[in-house]
Backbone as CSV, one residue per row, in Angstrom:
resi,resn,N_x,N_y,N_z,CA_x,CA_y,CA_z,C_x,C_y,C_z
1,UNK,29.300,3.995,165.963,28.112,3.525,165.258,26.873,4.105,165.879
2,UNK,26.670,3.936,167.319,25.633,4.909,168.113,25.222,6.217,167.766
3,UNK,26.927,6.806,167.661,26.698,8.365,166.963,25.961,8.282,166.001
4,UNK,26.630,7.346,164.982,25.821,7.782,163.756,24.468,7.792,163.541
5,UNK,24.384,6.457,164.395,22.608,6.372,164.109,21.988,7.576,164.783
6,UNK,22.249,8.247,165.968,21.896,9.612,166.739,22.076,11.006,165.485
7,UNK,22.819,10.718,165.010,22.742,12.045,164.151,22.093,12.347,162.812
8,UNK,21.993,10.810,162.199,21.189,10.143,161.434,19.319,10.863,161.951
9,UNK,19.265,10.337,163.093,17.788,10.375,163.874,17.768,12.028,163.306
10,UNK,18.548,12.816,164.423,18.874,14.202,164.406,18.480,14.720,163.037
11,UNK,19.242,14.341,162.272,19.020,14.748,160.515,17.486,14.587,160.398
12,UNK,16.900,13.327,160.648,15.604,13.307,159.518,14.678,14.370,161.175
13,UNK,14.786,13.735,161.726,13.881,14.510,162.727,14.059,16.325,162.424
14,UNK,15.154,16.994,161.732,15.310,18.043,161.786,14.861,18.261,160.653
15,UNK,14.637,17.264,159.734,14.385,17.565,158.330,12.798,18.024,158.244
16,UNK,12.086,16.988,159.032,10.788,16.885,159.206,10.350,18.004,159.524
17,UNK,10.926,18.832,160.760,10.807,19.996,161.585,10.732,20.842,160.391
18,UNK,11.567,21.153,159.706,12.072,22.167,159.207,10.903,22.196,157.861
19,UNK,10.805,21.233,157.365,9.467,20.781,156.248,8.227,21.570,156.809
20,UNK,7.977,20.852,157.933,6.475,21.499,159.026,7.044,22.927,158.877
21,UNK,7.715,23.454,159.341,7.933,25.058,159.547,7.724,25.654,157.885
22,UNK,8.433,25.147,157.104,8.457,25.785,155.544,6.690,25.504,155.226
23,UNK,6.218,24.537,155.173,4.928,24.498,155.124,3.882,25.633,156.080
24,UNK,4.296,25.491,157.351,3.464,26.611,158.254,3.599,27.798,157.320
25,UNK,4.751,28.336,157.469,5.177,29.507,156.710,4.448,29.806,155.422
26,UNK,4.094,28.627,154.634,3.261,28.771,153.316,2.208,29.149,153.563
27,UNK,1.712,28.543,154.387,0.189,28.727,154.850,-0.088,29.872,155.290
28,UNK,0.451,30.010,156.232,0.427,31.707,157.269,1.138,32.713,156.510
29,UNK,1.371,32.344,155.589,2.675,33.427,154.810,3.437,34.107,155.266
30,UNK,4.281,33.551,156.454,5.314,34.204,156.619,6.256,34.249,155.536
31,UNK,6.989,35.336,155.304,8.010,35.287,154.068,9.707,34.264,154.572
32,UNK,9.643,34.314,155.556,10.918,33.272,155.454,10.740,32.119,155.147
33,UNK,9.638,31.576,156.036,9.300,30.347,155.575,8.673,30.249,154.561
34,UNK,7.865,30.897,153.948,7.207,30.268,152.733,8.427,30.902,151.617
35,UNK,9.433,31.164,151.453,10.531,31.708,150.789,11.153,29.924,150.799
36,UNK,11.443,29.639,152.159,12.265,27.704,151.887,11.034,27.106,151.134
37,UNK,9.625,27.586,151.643,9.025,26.151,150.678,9.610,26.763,149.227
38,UNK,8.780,27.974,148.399,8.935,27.824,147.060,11.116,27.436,146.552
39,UNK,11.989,27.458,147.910,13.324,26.666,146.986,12.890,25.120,146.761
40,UNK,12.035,24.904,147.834,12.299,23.387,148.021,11.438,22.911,146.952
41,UNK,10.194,23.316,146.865,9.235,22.892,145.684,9.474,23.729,144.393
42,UNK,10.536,24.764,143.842,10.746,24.825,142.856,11.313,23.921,141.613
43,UNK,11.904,23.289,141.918,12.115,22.301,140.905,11.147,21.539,140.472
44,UNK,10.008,20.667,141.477,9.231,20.404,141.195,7.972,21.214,140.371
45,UNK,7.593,22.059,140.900,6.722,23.553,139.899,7.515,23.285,138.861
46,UNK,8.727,23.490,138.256,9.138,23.505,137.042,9.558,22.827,136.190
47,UNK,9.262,21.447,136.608,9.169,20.733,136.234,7.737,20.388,135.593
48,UNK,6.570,20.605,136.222,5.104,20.084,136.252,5.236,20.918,135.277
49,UNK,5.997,22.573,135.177,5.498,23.607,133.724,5.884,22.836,132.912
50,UNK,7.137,22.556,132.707,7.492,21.967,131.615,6.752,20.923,130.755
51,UNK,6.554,19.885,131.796,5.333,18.886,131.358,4.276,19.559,130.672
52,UNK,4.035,20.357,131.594,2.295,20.878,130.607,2.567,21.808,129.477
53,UNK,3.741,22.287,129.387,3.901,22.760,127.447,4.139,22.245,127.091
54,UNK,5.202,20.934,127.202,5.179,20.312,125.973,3.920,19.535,125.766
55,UNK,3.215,19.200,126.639,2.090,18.388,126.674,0.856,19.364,125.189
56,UNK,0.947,21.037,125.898,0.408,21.692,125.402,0.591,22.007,123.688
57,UNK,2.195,21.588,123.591,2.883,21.944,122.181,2.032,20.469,121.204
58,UNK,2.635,19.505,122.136,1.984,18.037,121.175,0.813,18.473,120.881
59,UNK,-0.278,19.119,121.820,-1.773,18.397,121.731,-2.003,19.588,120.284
60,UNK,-1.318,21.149,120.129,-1.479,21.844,119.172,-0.857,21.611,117.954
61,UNK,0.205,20.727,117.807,0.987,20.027,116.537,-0.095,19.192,115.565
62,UNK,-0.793,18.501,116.796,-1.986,17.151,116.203,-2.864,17.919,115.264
63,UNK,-3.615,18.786,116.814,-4.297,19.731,116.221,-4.117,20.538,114.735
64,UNK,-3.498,21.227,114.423,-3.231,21.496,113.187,-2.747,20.259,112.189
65,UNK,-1.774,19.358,112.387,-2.222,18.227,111.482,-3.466,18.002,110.887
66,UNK,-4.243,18.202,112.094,-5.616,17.343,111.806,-6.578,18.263,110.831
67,UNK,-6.162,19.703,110.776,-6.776,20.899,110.166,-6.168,20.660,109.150
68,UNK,-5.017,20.463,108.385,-4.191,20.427,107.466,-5.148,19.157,106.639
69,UNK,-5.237,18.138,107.368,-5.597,17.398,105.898,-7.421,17.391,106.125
70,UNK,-8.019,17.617,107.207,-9.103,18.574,106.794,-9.512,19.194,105.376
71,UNK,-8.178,20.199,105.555,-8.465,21.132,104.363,-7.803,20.693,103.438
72,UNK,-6.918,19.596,103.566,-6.049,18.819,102.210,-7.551,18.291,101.137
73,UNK,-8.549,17.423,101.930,-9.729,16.917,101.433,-10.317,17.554,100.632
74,UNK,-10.785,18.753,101.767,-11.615,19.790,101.057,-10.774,20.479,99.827
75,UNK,-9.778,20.740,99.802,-9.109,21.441,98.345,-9.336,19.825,96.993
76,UNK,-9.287,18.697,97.518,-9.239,17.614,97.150,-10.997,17.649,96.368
77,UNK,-11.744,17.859,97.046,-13.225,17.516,96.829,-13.268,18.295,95.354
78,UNK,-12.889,19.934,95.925,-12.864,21.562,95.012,-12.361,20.677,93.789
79,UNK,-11.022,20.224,93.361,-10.673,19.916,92.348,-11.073,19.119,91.310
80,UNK,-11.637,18.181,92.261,-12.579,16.884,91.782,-13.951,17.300,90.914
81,UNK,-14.330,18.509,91.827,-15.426,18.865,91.487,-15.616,20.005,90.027
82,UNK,-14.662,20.217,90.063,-13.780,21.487,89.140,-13.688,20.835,87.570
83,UNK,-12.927,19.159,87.990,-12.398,18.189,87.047,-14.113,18.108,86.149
84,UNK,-14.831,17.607,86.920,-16.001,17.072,86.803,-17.000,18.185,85.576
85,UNK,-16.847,19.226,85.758,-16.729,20.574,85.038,-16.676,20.855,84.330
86,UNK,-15.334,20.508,84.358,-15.039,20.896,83.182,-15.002,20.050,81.667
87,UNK,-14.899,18.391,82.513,-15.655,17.329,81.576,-17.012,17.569,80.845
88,UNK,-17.719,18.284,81.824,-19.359,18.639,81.305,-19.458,19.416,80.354
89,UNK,-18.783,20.790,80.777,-18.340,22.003,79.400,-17.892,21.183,78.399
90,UNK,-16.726,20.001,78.480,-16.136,19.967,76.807,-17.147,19.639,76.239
91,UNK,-18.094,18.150,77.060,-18.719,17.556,76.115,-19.931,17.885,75.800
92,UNK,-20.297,19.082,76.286,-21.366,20.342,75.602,-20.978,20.832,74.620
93,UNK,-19.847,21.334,74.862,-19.343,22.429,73.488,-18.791,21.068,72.139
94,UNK,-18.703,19.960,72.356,-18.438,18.875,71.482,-19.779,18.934,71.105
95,UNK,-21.167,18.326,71.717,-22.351,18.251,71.581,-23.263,19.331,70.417
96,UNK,-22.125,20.637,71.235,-22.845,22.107,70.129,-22.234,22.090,68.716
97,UNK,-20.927,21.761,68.861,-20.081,21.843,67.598,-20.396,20.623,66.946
98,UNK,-21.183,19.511,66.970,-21.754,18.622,66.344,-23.063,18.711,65.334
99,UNK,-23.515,19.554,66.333,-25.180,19.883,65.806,-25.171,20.933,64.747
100,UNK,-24.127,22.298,65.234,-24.237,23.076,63.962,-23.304,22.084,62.734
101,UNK,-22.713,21.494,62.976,-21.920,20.740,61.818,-23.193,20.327,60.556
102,UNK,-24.609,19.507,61.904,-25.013,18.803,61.236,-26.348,20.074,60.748
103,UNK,-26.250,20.743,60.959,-27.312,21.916,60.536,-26.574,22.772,59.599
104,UNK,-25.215,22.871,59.616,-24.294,23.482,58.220,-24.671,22.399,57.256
105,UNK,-24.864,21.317,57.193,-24.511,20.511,56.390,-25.595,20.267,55.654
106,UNK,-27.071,19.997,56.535,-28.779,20.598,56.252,-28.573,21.843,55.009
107,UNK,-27.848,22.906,55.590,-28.281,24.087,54.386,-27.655,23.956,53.338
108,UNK,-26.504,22.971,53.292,-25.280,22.920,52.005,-26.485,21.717,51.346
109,UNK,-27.164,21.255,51.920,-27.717,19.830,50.910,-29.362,19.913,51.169
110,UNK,-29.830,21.349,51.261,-31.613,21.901,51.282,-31.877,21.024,50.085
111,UNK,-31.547,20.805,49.239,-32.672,20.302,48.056,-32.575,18.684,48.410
112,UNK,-31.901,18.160,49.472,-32.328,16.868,49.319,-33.226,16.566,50.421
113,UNK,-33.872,15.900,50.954,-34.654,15.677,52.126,-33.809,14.842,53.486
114,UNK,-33.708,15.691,54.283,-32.827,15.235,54.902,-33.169,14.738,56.652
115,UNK,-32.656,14.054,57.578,-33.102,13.862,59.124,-32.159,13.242,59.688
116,UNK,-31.767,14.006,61.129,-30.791,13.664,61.835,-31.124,12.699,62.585
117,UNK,-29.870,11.740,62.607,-30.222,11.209,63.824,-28.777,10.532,64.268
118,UNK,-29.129,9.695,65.716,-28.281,9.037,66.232,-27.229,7.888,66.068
119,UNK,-26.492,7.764,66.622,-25.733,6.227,66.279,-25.889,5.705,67.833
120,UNK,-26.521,4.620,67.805,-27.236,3.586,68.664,-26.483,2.315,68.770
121,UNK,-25.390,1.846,67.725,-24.822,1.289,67.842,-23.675,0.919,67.034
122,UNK,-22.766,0.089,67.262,-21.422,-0.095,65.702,-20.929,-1.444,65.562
123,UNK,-20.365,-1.995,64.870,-20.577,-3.541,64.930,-18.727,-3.449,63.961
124,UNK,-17.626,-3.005,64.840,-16.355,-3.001,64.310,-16.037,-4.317,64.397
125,UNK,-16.006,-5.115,63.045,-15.328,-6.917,63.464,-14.248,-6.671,62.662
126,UNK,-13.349,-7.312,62.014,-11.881,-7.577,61.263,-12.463,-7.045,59.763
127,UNK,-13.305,-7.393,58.929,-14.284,-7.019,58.249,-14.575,-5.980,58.008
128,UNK,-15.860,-5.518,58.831,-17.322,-4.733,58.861,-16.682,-3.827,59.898
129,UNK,-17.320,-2.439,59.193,-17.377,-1.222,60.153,-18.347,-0.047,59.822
130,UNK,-19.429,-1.036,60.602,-20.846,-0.724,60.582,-21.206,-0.002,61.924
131,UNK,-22.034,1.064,61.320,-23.140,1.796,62.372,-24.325,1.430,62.221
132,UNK,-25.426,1.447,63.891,-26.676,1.330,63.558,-27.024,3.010,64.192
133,UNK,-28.454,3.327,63.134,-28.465,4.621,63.874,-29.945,4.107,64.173
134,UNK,-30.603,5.680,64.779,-31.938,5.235,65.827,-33.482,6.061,64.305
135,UNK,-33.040,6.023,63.059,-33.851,6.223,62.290,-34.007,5.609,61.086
136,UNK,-35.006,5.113,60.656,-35.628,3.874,59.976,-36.748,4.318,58.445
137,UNK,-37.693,3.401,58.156,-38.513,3.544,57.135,-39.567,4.773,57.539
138,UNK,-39.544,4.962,59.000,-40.711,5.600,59.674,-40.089,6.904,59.143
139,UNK,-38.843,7.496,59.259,-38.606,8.634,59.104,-38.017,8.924,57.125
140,UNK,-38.816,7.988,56.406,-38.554,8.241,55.091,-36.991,7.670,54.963
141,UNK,-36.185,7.275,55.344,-35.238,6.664,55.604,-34.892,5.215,54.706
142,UNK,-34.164,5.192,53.473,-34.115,4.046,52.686,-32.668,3.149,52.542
143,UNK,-32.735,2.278,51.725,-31.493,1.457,51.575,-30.656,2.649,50.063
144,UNK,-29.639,2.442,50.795,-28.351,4.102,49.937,-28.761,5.309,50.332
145,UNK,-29.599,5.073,51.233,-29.569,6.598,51.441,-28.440,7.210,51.905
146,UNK,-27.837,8.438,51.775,-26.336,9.014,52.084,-26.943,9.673,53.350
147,UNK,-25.678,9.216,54.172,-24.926,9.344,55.735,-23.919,10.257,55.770
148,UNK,-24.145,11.212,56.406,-23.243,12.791,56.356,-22.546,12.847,58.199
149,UNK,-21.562,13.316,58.326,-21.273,13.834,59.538,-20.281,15.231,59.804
150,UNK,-19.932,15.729,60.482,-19.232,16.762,60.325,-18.353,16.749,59.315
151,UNK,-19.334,17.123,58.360,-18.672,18.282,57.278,-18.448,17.312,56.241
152,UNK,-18.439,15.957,56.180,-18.277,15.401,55.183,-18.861,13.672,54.934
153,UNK,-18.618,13.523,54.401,-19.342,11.676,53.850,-18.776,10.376,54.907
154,UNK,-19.845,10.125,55.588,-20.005,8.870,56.260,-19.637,7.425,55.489
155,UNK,-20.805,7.568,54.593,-21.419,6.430,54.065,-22.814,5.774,53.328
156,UNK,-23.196,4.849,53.481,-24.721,4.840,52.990,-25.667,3.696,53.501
157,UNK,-26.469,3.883,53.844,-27.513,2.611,54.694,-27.460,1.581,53.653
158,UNK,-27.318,0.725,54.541,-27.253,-0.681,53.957,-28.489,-1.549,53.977
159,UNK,-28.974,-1.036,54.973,-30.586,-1.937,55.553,-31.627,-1.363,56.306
160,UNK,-32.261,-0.580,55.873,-32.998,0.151,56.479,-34.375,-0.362,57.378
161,UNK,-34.690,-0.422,58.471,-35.913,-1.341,59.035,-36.809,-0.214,59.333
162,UNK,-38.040,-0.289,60.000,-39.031,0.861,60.631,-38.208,1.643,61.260
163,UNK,-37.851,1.178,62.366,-36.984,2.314,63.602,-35.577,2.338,63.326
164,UNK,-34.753,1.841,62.598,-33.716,1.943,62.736,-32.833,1.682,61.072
165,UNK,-31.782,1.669,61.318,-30.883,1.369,60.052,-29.410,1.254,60.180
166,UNK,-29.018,0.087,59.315,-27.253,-0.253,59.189,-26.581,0.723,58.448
167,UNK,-25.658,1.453,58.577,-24.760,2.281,58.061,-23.448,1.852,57.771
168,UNK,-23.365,1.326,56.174,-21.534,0.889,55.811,-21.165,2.269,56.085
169,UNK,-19.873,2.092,56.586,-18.530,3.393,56.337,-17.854,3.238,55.261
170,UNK,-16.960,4.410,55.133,-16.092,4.488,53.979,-14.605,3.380,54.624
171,UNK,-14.547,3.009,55.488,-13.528,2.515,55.943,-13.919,0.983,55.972
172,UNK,-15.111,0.410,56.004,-15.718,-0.904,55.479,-15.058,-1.590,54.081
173,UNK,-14.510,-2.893,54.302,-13.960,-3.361,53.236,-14.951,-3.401,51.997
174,UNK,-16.236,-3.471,52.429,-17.165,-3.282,51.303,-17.087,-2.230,50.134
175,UNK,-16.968,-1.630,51.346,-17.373,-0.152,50.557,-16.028,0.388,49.347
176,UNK,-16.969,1.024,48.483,-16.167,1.797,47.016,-17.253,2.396,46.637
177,UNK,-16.270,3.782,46.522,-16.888,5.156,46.291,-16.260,5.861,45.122
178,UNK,-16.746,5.833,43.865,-16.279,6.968,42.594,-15.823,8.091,43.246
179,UNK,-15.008,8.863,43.943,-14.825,9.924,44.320,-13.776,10.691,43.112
180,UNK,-13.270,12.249,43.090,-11.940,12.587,42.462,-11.214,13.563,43.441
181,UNK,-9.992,14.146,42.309,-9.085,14.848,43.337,-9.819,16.356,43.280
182,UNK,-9.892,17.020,43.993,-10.928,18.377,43.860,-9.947,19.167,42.575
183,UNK,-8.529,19.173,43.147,-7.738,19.934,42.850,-6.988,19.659,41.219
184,UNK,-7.642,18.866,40.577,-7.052,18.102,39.541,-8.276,17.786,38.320
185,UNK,-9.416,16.882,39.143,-10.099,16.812,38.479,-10.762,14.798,38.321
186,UNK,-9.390,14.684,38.163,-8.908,12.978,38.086,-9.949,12.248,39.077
187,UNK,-10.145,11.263,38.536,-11.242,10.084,39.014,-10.555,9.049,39.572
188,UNK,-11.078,8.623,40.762,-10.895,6.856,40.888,-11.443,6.432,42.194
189,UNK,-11.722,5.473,42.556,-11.909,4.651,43.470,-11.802,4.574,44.651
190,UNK,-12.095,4.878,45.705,-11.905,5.095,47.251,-12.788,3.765,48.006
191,UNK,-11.355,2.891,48.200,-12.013,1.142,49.005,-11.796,1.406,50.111
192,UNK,-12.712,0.340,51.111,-11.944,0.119,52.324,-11.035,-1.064,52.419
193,UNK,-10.325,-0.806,53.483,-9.562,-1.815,53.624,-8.967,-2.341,54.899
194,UNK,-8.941,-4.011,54.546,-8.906,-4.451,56.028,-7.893,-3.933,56.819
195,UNK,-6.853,-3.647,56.613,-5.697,-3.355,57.209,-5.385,-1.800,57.399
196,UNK,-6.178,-1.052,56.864,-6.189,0.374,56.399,-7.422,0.987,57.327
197,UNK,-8.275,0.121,57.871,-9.322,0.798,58.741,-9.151,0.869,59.991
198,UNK,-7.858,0.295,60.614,-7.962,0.256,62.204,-7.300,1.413,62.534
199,UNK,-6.637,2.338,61.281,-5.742,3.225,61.268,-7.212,4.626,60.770
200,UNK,-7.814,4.104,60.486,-9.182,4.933,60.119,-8.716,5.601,58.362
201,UNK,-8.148,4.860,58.020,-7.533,5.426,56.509,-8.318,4.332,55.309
202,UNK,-8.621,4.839,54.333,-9.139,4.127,53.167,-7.995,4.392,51.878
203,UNK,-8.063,3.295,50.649,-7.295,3.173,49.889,-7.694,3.936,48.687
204,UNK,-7.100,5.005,47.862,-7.364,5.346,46.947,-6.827,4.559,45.784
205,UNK,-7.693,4.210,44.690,-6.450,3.571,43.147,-7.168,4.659,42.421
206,UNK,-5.955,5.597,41.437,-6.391,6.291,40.547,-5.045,6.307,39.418
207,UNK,-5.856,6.591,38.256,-5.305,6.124,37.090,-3.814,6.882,37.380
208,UNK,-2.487,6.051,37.108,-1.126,6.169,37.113,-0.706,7.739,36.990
209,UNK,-1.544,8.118,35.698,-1.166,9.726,35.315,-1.692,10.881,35.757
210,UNK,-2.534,10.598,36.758,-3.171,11.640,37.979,-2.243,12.425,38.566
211,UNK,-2.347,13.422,38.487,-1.144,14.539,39.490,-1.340,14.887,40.798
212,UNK,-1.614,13.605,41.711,-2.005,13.630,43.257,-0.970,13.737,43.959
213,UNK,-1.232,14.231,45.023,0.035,14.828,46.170,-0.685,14.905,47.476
214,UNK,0.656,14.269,48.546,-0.234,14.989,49.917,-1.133,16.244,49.902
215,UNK,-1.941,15.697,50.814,-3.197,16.972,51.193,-4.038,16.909,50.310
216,UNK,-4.131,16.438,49.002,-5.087,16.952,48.020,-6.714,16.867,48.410
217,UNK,-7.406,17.681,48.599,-8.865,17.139,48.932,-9.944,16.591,48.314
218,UNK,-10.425,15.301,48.515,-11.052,13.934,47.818,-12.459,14.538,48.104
219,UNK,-13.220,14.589,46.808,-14.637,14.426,47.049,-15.619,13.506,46.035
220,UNK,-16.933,13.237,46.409,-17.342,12.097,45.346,-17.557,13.113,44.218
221,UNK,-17.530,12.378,43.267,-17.435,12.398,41.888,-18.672,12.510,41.287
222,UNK,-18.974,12.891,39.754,-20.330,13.092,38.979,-21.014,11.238,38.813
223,UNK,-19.973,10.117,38.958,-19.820,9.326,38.669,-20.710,8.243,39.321
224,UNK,-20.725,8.467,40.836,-21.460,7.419,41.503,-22.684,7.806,41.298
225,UNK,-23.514,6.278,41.356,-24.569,6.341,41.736,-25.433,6.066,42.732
226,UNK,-24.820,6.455,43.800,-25.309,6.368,45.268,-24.848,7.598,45.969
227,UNK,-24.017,8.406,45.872,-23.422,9.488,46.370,-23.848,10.511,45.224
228,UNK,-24.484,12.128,45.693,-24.102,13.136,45.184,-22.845,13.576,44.914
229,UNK,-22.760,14.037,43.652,-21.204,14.925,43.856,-20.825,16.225,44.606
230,UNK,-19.706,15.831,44.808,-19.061,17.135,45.656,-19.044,16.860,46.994
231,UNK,-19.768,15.897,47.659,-19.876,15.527,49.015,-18.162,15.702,49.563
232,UNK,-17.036,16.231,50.250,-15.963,16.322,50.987,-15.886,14.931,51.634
233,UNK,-14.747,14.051,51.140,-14.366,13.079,51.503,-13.477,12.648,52.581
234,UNK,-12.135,13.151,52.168,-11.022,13.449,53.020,-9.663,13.777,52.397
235,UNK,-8.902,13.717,52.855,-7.387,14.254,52.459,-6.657,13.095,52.230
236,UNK,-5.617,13.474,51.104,-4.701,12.552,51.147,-3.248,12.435,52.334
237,UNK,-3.363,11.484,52.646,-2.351,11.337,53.307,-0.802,10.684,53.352
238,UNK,-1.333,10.207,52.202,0.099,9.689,51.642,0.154,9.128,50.380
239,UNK,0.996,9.477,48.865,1.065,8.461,47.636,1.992,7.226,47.882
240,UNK,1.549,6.169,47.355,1.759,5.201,47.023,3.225,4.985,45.989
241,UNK,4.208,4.938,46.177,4.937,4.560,44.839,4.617,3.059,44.471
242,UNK,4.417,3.358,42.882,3.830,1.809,42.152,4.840,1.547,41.221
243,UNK,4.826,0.083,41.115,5.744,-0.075,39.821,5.091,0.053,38.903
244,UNK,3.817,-0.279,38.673,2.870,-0.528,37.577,2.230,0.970,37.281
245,UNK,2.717,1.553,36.319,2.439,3.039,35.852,0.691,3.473,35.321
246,UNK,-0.044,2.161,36.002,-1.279,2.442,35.033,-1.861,3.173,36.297
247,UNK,-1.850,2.628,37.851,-2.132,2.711,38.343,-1.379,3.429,39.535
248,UNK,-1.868,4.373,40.300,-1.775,5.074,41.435,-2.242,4.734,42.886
249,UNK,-1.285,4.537,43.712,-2.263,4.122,45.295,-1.992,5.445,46.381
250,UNK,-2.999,5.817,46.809,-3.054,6.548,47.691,-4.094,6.624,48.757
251,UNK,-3.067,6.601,49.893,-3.580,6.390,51.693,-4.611,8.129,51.797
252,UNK,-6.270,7.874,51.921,-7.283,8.748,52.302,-7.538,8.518,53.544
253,UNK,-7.062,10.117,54.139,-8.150,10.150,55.700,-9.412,10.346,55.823
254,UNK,-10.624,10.203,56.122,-11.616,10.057,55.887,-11.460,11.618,56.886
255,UNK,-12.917,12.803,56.589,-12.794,13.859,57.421,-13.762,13.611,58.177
256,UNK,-14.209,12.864,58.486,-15.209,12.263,59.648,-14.104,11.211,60.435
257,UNK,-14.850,11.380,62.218,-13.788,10.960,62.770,-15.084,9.506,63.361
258,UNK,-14.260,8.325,62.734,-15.176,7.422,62.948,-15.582,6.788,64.736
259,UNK,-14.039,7.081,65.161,-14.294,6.776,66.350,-15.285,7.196,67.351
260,UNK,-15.452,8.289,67.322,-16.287,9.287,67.880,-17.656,10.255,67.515
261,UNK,-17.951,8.747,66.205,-19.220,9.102,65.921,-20.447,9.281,66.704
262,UNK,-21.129,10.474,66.884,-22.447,10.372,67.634,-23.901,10.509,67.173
263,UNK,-23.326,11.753,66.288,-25.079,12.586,65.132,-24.127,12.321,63.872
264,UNK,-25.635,11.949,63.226,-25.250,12.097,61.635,-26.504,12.876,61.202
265,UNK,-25.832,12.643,59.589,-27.358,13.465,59.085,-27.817,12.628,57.916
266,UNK,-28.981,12.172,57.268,-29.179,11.131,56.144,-29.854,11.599,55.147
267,UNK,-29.830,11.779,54.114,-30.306,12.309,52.936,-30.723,11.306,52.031
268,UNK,-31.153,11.430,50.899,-31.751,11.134,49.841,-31.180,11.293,48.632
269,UNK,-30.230,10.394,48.006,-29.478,10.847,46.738,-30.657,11.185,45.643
270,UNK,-31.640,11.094,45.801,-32.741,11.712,44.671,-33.277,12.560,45.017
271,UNK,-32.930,12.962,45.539,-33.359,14.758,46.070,-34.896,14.376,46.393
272,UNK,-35.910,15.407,46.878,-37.021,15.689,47.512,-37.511,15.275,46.424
């Protein structure tokens, strides 16, 4: 047991020695000794490398993460901004293709006195499918005066005040319009209807022996007296089979799109 502890001593005391010498050796650079330090502290050195690349790998992984959605944003903003754009273009080129509609429509109807204006408001109940627009008595503006929009027949003021005025539609249960078939000749009746307007469609009745067919194109007639003739109504969209042979029913699309009314144009069925 003596031994051991003596050789024990021996060991670390030689260990110590031998540490001091590998260290001297580092210092003074002798090559033997500083040859034992770098065995003895190599593992450690390569260890500490190791640590500091991967340390180095994490901190450049983040790093580019962090560039990645950086630029995820920024491509994010670009698109947004792109979206935004191109919303502006449609509803310009909607805006342009409105105005010449309503300035084609000025030169097709020069002999009547005519003035554009706005829709300010609409009053859709189960009923009524009424516009208010933003022109009145001030702008010569009367009760029937005819309501035009791209390319074809609105309707006709119902109530005209100083600044402003009510506009029935053709899709208003009120409303009935003498219109005929362009293509035929044949006369009849174009109602609205309650059940027929949420679909934006009006009811045609024309006499049983009319030779109407999908597509045919509806315009008013010599007949009314609130509408010029020839005004472009809309298309048929579907006949009716009737039992009753006197009479004909047929589903009219109106060629004005009511939903997305903005400019109209208002005329004067008594010309200038």
């Amino acid at each position: 047991m003596k031994l051991n502890k003596k050789v024990k001593r021996v060991g670390i005391i030689s260990g110590i020695l031998l540490v001091g010498l590998i260290g001297v050796g580092k210092v003074l650079n002798i090559p033997v000794l500083s040859t034992g330090v770098n065995y003895v502290l190599y593992p450690f050195e390569k260890g500490i490398t190791v640590v500091t690349n991967g340390i180095s790998q994490v901190y450049e992984h983040f790093r580019q993460v962090d560039e990645l959605i950086a630029e995820n944003k920024a491509l994010k903003e670009e698109v947004d901004q792109l979206r935004a754009k191109q919303v502006v273009a449609e509803q310009v080129a909607d805006d342009l293709e409105r105005l010449r509609s309503a300035l084609d429509m000025k030169e097709v109807y020069v002999d009547y006195a005519g003035v554009g204006a706005n829709v300010i408001g609409r009053d859709y109940g189960n009923w009524n499918k009424v516009y208010t627009i933003d022109v009145g008595m001030n702008k010569n503006v009367q009760n029937n005066s005819v309501v035009l929009a791209e390319g074809g027949l609105v309707g006709h003021v119902e109530e005209a005040t100083n600044t402003s005025s009510k506009v029935i539609t053709l899709i208003d249960s009120r409303s009935a319009v003498s219109v005929e078939v362009s293509r035929t000749g044949d006369v009849g009746i174009l109602r609205g209807d309650i059940e027929l307007a949420n679909d934006g469609l009006c009811l045609l009745e024309i006499n049983g022996e009319a030779e109407i067919v999908k597509n045919d194109q509806i315009i008013t007639s010599y007949l009314s007296d609130v509408y010029p003739p020839g005004i472009l109504v809309g298309r048929v969209e579907e006949v009716k089979v009737n039992s009753n042979d006197l009479v004909t029913y047929a589903y009219v699309r109106p060629v004005v799109d009511f939903e997305h009314l903005k400019q109209v144009l208002v005329i004067s069925a008594e010309g200038e």
